[in-house]
N, C-alpha and C positions, 0 to 999 in steps of 0.2 A: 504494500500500500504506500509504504512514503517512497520506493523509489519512485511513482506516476508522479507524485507530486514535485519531484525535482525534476524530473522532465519536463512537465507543465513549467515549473519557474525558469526552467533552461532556456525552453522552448519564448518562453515571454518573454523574458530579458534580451535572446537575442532577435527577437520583432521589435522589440524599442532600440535596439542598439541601431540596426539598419534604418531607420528616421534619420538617426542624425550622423548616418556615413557621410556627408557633405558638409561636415565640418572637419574631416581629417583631410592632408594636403595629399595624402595616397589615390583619395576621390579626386583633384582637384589636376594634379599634374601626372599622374598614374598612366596607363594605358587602359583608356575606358574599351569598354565591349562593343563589336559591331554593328551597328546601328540599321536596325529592321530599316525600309524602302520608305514605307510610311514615315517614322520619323525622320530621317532624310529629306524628307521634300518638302517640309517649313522652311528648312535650312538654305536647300537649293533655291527654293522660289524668294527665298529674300534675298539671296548674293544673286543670283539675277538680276531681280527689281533694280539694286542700288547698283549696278552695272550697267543697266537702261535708262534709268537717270542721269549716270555722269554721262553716256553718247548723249542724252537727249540736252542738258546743256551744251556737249560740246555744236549738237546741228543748231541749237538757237543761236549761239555766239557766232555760229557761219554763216548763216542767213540773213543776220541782221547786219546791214552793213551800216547804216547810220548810228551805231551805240554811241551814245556819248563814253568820252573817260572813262565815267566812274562806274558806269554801266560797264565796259568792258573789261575796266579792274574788278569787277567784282564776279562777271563767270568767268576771266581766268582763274580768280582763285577757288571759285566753286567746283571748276574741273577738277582743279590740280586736289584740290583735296578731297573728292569724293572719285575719282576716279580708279585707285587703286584696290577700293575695299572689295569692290566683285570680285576680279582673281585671285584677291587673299582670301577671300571667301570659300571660291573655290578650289584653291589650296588645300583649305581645312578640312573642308568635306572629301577631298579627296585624300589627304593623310588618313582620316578617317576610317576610309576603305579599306585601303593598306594595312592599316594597322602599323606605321611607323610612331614609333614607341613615342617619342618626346614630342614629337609635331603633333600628335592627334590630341592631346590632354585638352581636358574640358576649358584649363584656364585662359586658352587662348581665345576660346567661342566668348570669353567674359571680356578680356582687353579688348578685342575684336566689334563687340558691341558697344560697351563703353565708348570707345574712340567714336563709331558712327554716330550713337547718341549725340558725344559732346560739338563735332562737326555740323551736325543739321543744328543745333540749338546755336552752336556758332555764327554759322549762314543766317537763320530765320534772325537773329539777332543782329548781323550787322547791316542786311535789305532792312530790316523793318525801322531800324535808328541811325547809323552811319548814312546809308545810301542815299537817301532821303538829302542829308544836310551839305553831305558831297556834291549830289546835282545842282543844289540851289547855288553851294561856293561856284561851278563851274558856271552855271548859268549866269551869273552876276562876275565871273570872269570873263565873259563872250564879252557883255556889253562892255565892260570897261576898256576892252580891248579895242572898240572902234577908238578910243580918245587917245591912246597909248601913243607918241612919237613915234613917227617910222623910221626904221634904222635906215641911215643914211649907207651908200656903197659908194 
């Protein structure tokens, strides 16, 4: 009778202990397990996405050929810093597959995000306050420009 019962505790202790496997760094930088198709293609279809976003700034910035300045300082930088995350994306998910040991660890899917997060909050933050006040300086640099002395040759 009382060995069930230390089974039964055994058995509970280690269903709580696996809760909080993702507080040890073995869960975190480890070589996680291969990842069913289904879970897989959250992953794929978001390094896609942010993939087809940085082309689809790069066709806006080539299309537009009238950008002011500050308009076109601002999708160079939007390329340049969302550009890379699809093929590192893709990377990961294909370390993944692999199962190469140190490149497929969860922590990089964490940097990985992190970084995109803080980039869109970057972008939405310098269009929505920066850009704005940059046009107005360049627009009120146009004008002043007709009164400017012409450089003499």
């Amino acid at each position: 009778m009382e060995s069930t019962i230390t089974a039964k505790l055994a058995t509970t202790s280690s269903k709580v202990l696996d809760k909080y496997q993702f507080l040890s760094s073995k869960y975190w930088f480890g070589t996680p397990e291969e990842l069913s198709f289904a879970a897989l293609v959250p992953l794929e279809i978001i390094a896609t996405l942010v993939f087809i976003v940085a082309l689809t700034l790069v066709a806006l910035k080539l299309s537009k050929a009238n950008l002011t300045p500050p308009d076109h300082k601002f999708f160079k930088r939007a390329v340049w810093l969302t550009l890379f995350f699809g093929p590192v994306g893709w990377l990961l998910i294909i370390f993944r597959n692999l199962g190469v040991v140190f490149l497929s660890a969860r922590f990089f899917w964490i940097i990985w995000f992190g970084l995109l997060l803080w980039v869109v909050y970057y972008l939405v933050r310098y269009y929505q306050k920066i850009l704005p006040q940059a046009k107005l300086n360049h627009a009120s640099y146009q004008l002043k420009k007709r009164y400017f002395p012409k450089k003499k040759r």
